[in-house]
N, C-alpha and C positions, 0 to 999 in steps of 0.2 A: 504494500500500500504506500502511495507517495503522500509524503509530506507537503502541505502548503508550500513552505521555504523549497522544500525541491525541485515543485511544481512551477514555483516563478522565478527559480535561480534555471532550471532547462526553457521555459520559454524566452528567454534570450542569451541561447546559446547556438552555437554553429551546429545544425543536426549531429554530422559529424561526429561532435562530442559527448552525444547524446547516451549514447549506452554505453560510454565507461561511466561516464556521471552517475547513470541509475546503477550500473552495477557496483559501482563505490559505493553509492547511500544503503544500498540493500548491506552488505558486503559488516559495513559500519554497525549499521540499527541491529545486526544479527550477532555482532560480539556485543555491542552494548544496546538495548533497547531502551537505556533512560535518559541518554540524553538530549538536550537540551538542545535547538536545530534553528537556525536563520541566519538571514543573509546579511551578512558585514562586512563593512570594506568590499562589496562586491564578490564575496567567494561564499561557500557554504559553510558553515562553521558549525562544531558539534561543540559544547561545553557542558561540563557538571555542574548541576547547581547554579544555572544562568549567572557562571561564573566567567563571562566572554570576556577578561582579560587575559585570564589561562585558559584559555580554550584549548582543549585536547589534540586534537586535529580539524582540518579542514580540507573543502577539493574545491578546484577552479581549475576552469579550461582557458589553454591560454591562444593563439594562433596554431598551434602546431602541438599541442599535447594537454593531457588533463594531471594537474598535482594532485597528488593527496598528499598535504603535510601537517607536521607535526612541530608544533609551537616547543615545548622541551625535547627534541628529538633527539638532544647530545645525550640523554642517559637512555636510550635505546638499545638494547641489544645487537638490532638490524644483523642477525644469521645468513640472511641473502645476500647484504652486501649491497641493497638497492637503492640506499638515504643518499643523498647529494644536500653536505653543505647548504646552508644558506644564511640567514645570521648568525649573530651568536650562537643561540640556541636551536635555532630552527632548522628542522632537516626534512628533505621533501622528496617522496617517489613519482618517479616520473612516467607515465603511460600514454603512450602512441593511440591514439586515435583506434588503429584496430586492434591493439592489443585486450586480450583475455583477462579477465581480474579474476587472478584465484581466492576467492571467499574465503575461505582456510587460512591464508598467507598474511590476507588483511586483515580479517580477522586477528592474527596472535600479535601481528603490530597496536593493533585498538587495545585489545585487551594489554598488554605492557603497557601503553602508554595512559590509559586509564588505572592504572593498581600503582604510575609513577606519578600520578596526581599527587598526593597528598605529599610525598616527598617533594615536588618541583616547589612546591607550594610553600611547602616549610622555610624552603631552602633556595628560595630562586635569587637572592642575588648573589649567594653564594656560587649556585650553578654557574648563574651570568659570568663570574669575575673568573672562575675556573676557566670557561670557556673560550672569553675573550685573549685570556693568559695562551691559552696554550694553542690558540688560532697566533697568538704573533708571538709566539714561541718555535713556531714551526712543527710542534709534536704532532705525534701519531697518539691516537686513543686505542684502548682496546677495544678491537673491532668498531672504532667508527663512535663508542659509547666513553663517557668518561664517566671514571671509576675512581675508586679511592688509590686505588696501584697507580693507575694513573696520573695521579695525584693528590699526594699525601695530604693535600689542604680542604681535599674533597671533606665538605661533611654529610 
């Protein structure tokens, strides 16, 4: 079932873009079913607790691809390898117009980064300054995720 915010975040989009879209929001609402869903800044945004400063993740189509991204994405596990960088914290998967969204995959990214809520929350300027550090540090995180190994100032 589509959501209002779905409904009017796809009618002005490039068809195109249209069925990774639904199958992002499907994909989303089936690891977590309680979140909170509307359109800000122009993209779909999912938050706990109509908490849309931390918003969990979000999708937008752009010219040439639809993101799903993730607002604390640096404490991400990311197993696949598929986060790309983006600010500080934010890290975004990238899908091709005809690519396949595997439910399962998205799924255990929502579910991580929903159960990393309440730690980004606790802890988010400390994430922030870890993050920033070690973007012009030039380090590597493990797997793409920052950790405490990764930095002993991690708390």
């Amino acid at each position: 079932m589509k959501s209002s915010a779905l409904e009017s975040y796809l009618a002005g989009l490039d068809a195109a873009a249209a069925p990774v879209v639904v199958a992002l929001d499907e994909a989303i609402r089936t690891a977590h079913a309680d979140f909170d869903v509307a359109i800000k800044y122009r993209i779909l945004m999912y938050a706990l607790g109509g908490d849309w400063g931390r918003w969990v993740c979000a999708v937008n189509a752009t010219k040439k691809a639809v993101c799903l991204r993730f607002l604390y994405g640096v404490l991400l596990d990311d197993p696949r390898a598929v986060l790309r960088a983006g600010s500080s914290v934010l890290k975004t998967w990238d899908f091709a117009f005809d690519d396949i969204v595997d439910p399962a995959a998205v799924g255990a990214y929502v579910t991580e980064a929903v159960a990393r809520y309440a730690d980004y929350k606790a802890n988010e300027r400390e994430v922030l300054a870890m993050s920033r550090a070690a973007a012009k540090a030039g380090r590597k995180t493990e797997g793409g995720r920052l950790t405490e190994t990764s930095d002993p100032g991690y708390v």
